[in-house]
mmCIF entry with sequence, helices, sheets and N, C-alpha, C, O atoms, coordinates in Angstrom:
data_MODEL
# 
_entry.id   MODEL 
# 
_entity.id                         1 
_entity.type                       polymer 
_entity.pdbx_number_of_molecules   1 
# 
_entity_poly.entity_id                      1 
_entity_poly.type                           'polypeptide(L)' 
_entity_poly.nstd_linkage                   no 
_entity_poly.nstd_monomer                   no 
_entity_poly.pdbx_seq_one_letter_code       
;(UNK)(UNK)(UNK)(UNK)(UNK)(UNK)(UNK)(UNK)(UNK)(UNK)(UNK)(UNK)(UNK)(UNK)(UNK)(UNK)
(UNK)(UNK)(UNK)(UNK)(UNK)(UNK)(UNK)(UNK)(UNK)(UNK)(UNK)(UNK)(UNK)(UNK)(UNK)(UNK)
(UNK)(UNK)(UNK)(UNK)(UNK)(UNK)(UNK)(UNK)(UNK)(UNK)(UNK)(UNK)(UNK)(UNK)(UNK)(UNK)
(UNK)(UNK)(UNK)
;
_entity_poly.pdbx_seq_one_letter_code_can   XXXXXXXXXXXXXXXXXXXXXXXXXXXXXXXXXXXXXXXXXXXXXXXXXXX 
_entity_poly.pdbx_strand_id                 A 
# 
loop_
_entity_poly_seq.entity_id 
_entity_poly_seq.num 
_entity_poly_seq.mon_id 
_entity_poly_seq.hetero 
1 1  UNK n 
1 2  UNK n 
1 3  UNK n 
1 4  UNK n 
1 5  UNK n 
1 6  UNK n 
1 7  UNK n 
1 8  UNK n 
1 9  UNK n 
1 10 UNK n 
1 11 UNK n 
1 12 UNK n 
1 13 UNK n 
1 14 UNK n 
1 15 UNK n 
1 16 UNK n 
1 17 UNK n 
1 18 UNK n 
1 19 UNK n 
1 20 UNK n 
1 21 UNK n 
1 22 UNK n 
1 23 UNK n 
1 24 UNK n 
1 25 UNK n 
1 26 UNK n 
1 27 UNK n 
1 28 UNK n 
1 29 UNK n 
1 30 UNK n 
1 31 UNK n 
1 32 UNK n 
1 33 UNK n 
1 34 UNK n 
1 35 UNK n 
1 36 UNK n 
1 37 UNK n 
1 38 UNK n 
1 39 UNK n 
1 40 UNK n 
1 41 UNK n 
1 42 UNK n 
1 43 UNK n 
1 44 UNK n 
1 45 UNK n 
1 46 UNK n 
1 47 UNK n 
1 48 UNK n 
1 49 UNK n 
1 50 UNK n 
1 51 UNK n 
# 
_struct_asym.id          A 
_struct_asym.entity_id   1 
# 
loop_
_struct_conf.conf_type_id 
_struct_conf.id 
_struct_conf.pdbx_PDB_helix_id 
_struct_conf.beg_label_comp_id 
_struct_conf.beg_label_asym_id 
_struct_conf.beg_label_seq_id 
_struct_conf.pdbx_beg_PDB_ins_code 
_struct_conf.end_label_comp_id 
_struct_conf.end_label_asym_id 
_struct_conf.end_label_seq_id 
_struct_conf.pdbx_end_PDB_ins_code 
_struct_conf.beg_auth_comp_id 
_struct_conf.beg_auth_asym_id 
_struct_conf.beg_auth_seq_id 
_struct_conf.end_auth_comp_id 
_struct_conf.end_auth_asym_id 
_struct_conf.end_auth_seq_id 
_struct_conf.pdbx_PDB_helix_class 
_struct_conf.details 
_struct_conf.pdbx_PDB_helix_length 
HELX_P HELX_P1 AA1 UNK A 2  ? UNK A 14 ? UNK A 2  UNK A 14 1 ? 13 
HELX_P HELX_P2 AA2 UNK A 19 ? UNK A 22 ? UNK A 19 UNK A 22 1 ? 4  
HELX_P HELX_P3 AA3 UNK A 37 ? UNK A 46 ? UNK A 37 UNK A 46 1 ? 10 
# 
_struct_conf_type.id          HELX_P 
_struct_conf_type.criteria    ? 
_struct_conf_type.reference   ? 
# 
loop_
_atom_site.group_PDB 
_atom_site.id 
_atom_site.type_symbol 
_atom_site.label_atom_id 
_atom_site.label_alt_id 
_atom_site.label_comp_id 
_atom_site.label_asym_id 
_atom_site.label_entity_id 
_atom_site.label_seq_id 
_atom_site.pdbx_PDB_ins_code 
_atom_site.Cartn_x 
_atom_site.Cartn_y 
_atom_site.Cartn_z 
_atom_site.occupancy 
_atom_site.B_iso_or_equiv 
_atom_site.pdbx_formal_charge 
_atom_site.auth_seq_id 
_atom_site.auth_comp_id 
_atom_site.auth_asym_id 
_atom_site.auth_atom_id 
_atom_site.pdbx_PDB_model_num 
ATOM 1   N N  . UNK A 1 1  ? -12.541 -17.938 3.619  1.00 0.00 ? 1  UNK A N  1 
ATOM 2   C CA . UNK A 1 1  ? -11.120 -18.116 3.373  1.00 0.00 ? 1  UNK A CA 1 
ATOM 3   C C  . UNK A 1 1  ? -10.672 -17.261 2.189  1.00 0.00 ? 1  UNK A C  1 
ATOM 4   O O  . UNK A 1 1  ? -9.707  -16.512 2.345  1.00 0.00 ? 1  UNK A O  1 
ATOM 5   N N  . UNK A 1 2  ? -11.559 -17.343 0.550  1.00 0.00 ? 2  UNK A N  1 
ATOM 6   C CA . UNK A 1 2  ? -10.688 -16.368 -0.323 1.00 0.00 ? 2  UNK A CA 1 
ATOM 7   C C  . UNK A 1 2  ? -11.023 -15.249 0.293  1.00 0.00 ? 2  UNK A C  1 
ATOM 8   O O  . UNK A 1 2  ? -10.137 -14.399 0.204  1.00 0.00 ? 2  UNK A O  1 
ATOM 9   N N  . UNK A 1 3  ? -12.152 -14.851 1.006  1.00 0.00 ? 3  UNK A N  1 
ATOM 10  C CA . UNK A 1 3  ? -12.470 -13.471 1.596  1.00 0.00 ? 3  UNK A CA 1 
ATOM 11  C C  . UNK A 1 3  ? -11.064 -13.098 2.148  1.00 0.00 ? 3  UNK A C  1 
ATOM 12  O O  . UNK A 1 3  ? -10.427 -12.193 1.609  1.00 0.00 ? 3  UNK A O  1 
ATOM 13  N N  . UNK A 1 4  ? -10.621 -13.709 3.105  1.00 0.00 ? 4  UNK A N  1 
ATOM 14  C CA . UNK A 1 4  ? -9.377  -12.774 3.447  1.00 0.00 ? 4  UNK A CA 1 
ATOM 15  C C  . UNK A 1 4  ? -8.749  -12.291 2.334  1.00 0.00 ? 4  UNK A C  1 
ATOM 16  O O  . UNK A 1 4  ? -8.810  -11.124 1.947  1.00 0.00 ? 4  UNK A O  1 
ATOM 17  N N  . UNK A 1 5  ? -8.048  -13.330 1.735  1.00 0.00 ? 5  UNK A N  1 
ATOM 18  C CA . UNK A 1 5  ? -7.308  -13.212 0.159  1.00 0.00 ? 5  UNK A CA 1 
ATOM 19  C C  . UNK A 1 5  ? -7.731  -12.237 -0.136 1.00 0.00 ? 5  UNK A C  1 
ATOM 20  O O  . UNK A 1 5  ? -7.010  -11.378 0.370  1.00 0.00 ? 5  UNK A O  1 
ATOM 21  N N  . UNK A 1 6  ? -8.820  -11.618 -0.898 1.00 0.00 ? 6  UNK A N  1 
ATOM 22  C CA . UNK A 1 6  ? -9.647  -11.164 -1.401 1.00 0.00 ? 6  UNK A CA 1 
ATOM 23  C C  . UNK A 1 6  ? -9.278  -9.071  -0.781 1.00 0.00 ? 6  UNK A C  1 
ATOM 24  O O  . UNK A 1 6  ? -8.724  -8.111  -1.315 1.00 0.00 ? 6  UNK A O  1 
ATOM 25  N N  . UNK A 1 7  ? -9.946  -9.302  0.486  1.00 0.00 ? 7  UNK A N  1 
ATOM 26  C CA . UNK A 1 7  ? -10.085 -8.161  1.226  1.00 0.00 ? 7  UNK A CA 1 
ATOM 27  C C  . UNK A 1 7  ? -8.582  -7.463  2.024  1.00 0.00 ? 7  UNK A C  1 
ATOM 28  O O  . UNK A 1 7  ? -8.348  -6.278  2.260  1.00 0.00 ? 7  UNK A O  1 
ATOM 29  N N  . UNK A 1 8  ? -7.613  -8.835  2.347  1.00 0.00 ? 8  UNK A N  1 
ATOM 30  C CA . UNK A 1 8  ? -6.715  -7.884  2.453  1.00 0.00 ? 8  UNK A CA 1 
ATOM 31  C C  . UNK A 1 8  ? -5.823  -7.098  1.390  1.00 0.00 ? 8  UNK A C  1 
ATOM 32  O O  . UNK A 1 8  ? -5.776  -5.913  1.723  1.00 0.00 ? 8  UNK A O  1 
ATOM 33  N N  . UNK A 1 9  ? -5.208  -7.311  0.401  1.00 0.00 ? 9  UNK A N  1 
ATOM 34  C CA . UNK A 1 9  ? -4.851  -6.794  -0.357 1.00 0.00 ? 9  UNK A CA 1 
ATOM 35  C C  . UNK A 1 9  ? -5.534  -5.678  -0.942 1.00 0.00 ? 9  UNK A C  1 
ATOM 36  O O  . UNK A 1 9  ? -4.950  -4.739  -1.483 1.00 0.00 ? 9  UNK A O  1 
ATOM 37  N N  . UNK A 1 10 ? -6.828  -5.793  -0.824 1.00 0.00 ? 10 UNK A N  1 
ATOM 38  C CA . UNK A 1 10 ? -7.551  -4.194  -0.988 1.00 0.00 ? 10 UNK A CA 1 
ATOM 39  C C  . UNK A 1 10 ? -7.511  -3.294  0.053  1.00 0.00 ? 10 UNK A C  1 
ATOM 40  O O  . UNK A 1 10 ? -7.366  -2.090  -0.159 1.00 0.00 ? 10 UNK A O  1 
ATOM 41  N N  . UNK A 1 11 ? -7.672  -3.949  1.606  1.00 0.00 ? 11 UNK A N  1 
ATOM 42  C CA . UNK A 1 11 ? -7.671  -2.716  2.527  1.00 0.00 ? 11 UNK A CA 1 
ATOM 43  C C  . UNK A 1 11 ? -6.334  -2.530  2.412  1.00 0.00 ? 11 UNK A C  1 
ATOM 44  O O  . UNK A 1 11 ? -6.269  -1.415  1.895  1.00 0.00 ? 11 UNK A O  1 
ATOM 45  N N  . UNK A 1 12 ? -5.064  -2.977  2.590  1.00 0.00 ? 12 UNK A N  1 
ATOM 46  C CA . UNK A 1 12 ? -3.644  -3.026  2.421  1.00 0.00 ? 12 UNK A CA 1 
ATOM 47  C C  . UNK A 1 12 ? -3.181  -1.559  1.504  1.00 0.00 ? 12 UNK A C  1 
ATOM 48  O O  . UNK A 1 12 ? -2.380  -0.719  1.913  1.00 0.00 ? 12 UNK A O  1 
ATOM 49  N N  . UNK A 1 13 ? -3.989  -1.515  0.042  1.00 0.00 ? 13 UNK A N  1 
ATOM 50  C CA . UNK A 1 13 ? -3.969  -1.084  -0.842 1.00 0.00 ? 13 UNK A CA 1 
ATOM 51  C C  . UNK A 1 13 ? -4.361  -0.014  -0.901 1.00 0.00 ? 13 UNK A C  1 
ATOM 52  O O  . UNK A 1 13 ? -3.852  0.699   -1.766 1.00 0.00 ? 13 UNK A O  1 
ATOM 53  N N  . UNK A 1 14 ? -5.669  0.700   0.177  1.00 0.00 ? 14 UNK A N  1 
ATOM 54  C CA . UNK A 1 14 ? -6.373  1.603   0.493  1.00 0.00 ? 14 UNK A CA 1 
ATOM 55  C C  . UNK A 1 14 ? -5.091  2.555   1.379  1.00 0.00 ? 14 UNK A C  1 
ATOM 56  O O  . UNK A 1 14 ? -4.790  3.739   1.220  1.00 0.00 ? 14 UNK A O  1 
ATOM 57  N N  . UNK A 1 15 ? -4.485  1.494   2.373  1.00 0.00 ? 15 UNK A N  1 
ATOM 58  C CA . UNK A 1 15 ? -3.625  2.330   3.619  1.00 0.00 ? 15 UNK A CA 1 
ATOM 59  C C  . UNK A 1 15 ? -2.321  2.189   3.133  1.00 0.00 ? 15 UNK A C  1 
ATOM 60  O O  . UNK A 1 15 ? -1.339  2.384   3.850  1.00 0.00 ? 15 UNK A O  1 
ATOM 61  N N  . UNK A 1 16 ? -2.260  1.903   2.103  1.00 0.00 ? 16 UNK A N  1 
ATOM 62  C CA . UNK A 1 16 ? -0.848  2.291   1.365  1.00 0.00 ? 16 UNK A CA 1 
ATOM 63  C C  . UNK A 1 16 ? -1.041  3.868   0.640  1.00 0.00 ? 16 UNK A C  1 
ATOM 64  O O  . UNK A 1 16 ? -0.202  4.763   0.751  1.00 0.00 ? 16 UNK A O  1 
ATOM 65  N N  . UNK A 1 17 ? -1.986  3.954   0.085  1.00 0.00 ? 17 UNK A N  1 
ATOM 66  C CA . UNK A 1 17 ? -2.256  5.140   -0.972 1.00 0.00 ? 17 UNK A CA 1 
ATOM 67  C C  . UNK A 1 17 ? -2.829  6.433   0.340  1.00 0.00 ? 17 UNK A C  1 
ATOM 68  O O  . UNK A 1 17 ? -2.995  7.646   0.216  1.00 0.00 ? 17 UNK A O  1 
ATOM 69  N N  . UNK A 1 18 ? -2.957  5.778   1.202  1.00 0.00 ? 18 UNK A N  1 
ATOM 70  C CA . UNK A 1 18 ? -3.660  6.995   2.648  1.00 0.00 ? 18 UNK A CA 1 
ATOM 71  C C  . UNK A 1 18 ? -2.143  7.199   2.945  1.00 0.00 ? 18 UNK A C  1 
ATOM 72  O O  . UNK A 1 18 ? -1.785  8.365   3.111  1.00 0.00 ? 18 UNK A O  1 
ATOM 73  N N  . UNK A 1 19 ? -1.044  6.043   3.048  1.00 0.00 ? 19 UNK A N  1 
ATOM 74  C CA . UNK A 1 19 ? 0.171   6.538   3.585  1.00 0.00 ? 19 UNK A CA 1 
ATOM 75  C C  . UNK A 1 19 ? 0.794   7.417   2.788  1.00 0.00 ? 19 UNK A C  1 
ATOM 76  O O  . UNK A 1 19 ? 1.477   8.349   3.211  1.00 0.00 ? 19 UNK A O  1 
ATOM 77  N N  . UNK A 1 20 ? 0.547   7.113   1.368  1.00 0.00 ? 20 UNK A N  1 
ATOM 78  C CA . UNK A 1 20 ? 1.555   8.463   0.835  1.00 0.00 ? 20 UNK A CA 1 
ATOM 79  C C  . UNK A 1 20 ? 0.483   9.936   0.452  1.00 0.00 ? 20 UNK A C  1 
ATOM 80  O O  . UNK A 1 20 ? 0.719   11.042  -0.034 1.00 0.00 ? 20 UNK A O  1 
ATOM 81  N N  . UNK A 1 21 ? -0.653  9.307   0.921  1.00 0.00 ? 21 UNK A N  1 
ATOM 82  C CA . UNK A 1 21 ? -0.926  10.782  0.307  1.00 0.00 ? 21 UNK A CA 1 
ATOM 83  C C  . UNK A 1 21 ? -0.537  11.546  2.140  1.00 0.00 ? 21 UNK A C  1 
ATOM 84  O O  . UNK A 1 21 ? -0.125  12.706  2.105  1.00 0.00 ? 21 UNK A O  1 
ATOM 85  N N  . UNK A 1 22 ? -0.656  11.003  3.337  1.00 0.00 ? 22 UNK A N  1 
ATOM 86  C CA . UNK A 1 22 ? -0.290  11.570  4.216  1.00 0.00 ? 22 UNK A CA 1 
ATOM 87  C C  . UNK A 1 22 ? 1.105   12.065  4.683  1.00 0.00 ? 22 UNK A C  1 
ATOM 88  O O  . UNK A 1 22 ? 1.546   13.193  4.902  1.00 0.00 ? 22 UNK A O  1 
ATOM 89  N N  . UNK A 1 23 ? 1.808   10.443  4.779  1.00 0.00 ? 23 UNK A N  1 
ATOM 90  C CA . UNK A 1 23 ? 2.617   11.187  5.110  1.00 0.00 ? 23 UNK A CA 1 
ATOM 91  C C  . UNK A 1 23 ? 3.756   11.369  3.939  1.00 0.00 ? 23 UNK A C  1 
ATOM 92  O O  . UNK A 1 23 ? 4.641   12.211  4.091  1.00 0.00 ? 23 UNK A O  1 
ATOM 93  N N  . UNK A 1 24 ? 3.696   10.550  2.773  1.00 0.00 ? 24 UNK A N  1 
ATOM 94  C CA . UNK A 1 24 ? 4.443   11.262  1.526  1.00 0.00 ? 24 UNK A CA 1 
ATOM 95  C C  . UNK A 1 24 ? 5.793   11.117  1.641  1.00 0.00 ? 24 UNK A C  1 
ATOM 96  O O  . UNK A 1 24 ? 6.299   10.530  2.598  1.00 0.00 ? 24 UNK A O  1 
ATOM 97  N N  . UNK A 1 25 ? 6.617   11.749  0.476  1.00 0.00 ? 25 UNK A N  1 
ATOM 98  C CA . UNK A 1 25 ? 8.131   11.978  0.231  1.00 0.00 ? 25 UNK A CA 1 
ATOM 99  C C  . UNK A 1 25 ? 7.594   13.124  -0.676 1.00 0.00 ? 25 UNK A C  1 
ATOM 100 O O  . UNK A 1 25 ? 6.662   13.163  -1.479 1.00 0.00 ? 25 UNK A O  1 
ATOM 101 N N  . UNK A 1 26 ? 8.658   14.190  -0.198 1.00 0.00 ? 26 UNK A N  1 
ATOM 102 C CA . UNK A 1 26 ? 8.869   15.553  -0.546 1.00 0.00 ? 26 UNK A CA 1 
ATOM 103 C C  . UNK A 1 26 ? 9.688   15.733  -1.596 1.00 0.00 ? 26 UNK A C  1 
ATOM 104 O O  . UNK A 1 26 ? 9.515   16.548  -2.502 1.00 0.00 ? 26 UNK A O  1 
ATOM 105 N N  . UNK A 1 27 ? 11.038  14.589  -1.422 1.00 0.00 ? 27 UNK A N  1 
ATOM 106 C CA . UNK A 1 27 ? 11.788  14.516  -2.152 1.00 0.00 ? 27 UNK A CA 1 
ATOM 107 C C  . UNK A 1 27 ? 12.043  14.215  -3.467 1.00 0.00 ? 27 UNK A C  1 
ATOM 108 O O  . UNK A 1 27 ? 12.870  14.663  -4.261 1.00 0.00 ? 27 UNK A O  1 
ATOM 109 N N  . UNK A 1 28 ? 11.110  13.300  -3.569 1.00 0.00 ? 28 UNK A N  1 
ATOM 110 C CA . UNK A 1 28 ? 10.904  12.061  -4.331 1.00 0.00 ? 28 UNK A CA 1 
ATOM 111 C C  . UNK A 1 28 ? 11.995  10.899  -4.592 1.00 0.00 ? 28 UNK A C  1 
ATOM 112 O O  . UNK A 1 28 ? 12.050  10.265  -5.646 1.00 0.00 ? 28 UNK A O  1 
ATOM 113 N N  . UNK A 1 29 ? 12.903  10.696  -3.431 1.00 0.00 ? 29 UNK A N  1 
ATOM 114 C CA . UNK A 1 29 ? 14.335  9.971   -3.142 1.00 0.00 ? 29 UNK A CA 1 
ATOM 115 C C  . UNK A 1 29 ? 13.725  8.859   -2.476 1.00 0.00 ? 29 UNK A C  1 
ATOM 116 O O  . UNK A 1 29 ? 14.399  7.834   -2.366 1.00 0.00 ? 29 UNK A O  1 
ATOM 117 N N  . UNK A 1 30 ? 12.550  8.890   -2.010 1.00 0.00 ? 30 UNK A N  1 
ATOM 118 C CA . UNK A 1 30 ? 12.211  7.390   -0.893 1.00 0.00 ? 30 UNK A CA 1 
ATOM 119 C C  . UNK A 1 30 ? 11.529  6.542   -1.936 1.00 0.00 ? 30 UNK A C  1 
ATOM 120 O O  . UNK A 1 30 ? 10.536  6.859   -2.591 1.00 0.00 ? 30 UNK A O  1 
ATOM 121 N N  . UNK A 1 31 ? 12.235  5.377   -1.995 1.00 0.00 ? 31 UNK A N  1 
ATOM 122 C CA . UNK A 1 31 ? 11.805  3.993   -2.903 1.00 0.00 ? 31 UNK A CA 1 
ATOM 123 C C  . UNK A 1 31 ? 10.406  3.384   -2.688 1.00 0.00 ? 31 UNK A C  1 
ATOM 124 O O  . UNK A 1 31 ? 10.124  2.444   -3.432 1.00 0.00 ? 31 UNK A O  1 
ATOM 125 N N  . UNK A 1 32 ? 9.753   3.662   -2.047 1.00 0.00 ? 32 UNK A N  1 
ATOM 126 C CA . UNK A 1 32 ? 7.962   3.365   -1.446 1.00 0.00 ? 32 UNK A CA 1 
ATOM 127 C C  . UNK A 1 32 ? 7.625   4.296   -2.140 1.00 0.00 ? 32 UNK A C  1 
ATOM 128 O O  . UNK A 1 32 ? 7.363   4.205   -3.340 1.00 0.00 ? 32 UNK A O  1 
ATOM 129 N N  . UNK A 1 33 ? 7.573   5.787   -1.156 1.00 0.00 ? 33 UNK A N  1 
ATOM 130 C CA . UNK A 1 33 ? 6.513   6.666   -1.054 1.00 0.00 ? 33 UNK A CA 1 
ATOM 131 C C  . UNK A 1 33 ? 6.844   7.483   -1.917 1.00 0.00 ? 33 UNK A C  1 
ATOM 132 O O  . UNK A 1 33 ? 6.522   8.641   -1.653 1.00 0.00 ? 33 UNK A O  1 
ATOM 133 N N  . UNK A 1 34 ? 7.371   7.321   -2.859 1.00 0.00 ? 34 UNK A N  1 
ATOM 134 C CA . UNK A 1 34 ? 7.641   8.834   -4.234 1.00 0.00 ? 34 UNK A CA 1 
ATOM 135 C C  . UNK A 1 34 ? 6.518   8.179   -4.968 1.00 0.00 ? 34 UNK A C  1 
ATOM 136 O O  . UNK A 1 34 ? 5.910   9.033   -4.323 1.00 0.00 ? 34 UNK A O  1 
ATOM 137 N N  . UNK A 1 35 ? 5.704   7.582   -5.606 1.00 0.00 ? 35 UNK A N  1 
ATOM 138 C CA . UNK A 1 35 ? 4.613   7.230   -6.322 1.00 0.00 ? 35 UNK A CA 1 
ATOM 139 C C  . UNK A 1 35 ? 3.729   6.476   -5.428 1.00 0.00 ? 35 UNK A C  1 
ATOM 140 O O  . UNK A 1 35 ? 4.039   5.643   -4.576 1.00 0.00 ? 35 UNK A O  1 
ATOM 141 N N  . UNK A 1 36 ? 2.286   7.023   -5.857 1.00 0.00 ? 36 UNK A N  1 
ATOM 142 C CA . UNK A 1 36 ? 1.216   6.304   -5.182 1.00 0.00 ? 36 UNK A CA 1 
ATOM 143 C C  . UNK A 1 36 ? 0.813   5.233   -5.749 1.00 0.00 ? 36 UNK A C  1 
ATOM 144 O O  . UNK A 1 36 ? -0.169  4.742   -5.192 1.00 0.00 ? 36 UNK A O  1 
ATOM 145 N N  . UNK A 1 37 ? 1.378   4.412   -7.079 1.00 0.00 ? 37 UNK A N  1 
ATOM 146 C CA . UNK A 1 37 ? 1.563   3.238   -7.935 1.00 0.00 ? 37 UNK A CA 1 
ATOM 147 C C  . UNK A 1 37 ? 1.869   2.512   -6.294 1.00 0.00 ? 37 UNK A C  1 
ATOM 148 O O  . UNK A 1 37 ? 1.108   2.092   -5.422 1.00 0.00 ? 37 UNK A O  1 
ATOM 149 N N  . UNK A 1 38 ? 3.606   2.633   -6.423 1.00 0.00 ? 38 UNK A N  1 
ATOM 150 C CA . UNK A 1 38 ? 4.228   2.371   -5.362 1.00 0.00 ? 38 UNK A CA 1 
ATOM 151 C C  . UNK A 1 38 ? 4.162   1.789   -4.244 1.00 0.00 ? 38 UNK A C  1 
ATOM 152 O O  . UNK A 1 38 ? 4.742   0.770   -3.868 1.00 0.00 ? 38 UNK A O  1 
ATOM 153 N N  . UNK A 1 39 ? 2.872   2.977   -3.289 1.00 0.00 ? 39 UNK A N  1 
ATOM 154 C CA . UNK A 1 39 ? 3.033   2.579   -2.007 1.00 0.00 ? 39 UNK A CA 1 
ATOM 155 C C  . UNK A 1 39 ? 1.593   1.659   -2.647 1.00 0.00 ? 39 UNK A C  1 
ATOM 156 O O  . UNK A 1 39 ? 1.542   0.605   -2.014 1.00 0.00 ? 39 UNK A O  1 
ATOM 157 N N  . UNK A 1 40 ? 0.662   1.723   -3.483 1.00 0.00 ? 40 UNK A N  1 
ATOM 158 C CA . UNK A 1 40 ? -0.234  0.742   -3.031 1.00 0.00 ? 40 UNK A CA 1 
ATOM 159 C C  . UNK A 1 40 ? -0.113  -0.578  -3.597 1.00 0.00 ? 40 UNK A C  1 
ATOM 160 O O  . UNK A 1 40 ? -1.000  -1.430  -3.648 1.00 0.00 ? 40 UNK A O  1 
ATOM 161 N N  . UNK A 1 41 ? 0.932   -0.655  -3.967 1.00 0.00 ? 41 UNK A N  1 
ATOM 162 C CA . UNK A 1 41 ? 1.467   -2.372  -4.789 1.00 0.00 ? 41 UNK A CA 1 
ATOM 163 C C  . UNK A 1 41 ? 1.987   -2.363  -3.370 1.00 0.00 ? 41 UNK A C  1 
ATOM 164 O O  . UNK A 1 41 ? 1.577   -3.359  -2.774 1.00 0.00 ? 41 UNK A O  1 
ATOM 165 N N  . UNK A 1 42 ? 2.541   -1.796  -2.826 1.00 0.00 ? 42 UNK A N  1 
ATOM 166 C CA . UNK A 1 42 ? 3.585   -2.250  -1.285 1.00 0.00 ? 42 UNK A CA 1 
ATOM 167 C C  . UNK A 1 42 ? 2.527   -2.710  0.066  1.00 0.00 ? 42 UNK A C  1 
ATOM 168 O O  . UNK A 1 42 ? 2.828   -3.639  0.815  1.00 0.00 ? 42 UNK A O  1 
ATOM 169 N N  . UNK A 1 43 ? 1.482   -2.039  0.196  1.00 0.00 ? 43 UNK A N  1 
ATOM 170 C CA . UNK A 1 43 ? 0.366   -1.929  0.784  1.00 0.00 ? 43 UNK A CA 1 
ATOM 171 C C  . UNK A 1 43 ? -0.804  -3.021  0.553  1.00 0.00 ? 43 UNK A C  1 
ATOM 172 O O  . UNK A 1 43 ? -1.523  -3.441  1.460  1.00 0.00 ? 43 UNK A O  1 
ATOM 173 N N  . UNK A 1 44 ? -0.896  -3.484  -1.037 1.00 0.00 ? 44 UNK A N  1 
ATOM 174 C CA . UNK A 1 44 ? -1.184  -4.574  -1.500 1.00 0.00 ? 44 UNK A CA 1 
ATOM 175 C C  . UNK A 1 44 ? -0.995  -6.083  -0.893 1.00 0.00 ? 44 UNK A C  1 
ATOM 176 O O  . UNK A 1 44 ? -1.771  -6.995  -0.608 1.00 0.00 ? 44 UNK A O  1 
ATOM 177 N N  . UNK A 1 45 ? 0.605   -5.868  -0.831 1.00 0.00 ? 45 UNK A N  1 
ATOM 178 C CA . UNK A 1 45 ? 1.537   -6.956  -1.452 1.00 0.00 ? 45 UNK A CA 1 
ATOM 179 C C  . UNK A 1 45 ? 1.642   -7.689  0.572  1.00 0.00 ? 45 UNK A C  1 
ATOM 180 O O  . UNK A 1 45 ? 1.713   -8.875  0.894  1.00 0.00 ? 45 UNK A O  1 
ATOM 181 N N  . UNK A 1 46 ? 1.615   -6.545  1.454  1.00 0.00 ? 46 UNK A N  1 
ATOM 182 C CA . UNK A 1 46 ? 1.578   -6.538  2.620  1.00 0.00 ? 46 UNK A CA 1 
ATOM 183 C C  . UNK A 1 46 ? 0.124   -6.978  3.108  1.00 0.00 ? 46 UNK A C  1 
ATOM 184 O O  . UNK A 1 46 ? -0.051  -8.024  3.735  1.00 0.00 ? 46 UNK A O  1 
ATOM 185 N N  . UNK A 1 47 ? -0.994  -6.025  2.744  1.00 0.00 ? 47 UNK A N  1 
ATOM 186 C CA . UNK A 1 47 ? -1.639  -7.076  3.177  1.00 0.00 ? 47 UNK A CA 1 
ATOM 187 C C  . UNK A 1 47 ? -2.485  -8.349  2.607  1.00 0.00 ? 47 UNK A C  1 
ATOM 188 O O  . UNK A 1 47 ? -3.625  -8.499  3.046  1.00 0.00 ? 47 UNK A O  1 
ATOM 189 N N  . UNK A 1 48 ? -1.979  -9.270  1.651  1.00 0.00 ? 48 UNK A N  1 
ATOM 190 C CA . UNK A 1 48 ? -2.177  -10.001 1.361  1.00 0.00 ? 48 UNK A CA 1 
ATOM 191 C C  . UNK A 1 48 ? -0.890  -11.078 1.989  1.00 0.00 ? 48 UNK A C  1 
ATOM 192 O O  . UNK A 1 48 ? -1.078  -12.277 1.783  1.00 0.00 ? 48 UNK A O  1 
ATOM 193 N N  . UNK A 1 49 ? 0.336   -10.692 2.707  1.00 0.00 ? 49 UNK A N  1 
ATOM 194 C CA . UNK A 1 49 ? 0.867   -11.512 3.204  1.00 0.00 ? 49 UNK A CA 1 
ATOM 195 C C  . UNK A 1 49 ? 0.503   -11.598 4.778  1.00 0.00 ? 49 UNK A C  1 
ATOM 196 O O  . UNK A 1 49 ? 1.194   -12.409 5.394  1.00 0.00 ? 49 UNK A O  1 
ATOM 197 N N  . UNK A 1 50 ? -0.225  -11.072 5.345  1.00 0.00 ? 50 UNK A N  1 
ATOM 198 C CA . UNK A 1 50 ? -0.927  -10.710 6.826  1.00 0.00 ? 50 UNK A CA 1 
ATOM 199 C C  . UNK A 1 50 ? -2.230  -11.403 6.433  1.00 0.00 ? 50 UNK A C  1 
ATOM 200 O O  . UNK A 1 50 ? -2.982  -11.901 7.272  1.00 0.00 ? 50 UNK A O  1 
ATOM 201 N N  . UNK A 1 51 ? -2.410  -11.411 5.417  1.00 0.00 ? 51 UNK A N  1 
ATOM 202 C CA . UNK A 1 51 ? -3.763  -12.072 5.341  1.00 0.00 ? 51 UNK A CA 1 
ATOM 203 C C  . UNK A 1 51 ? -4.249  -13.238 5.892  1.00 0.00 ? 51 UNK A C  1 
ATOM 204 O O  . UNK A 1 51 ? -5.413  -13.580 5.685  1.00 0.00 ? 51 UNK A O  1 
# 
């Protein structure tokens, strides 16, 4: 049970920081993906609520 807890917010956290280094903001105008802080608190925060 904390295992989920635990593990999603890290894989979450992994495919947040894979999303911006892939697919990114050029701009730096998109509220996620302009910092890789950013997308992996968002990526975090997601999968620990899927968890």
């Amino acid at each position: 049970m904390i295992l989920r807890y635990v593990t999603g917010p890290i894989i979450g956290g992994v495919l947040g920081f894979l999303y911006y280094k892939i697919v990114g903001c050029r701009t730096g105008s998109c509220p996620i993906t302009s910092s890789p802080v950013r997308s992996i608190i968002y990526g975090a925060l997601m999968g620990l609520i899927l968890a």
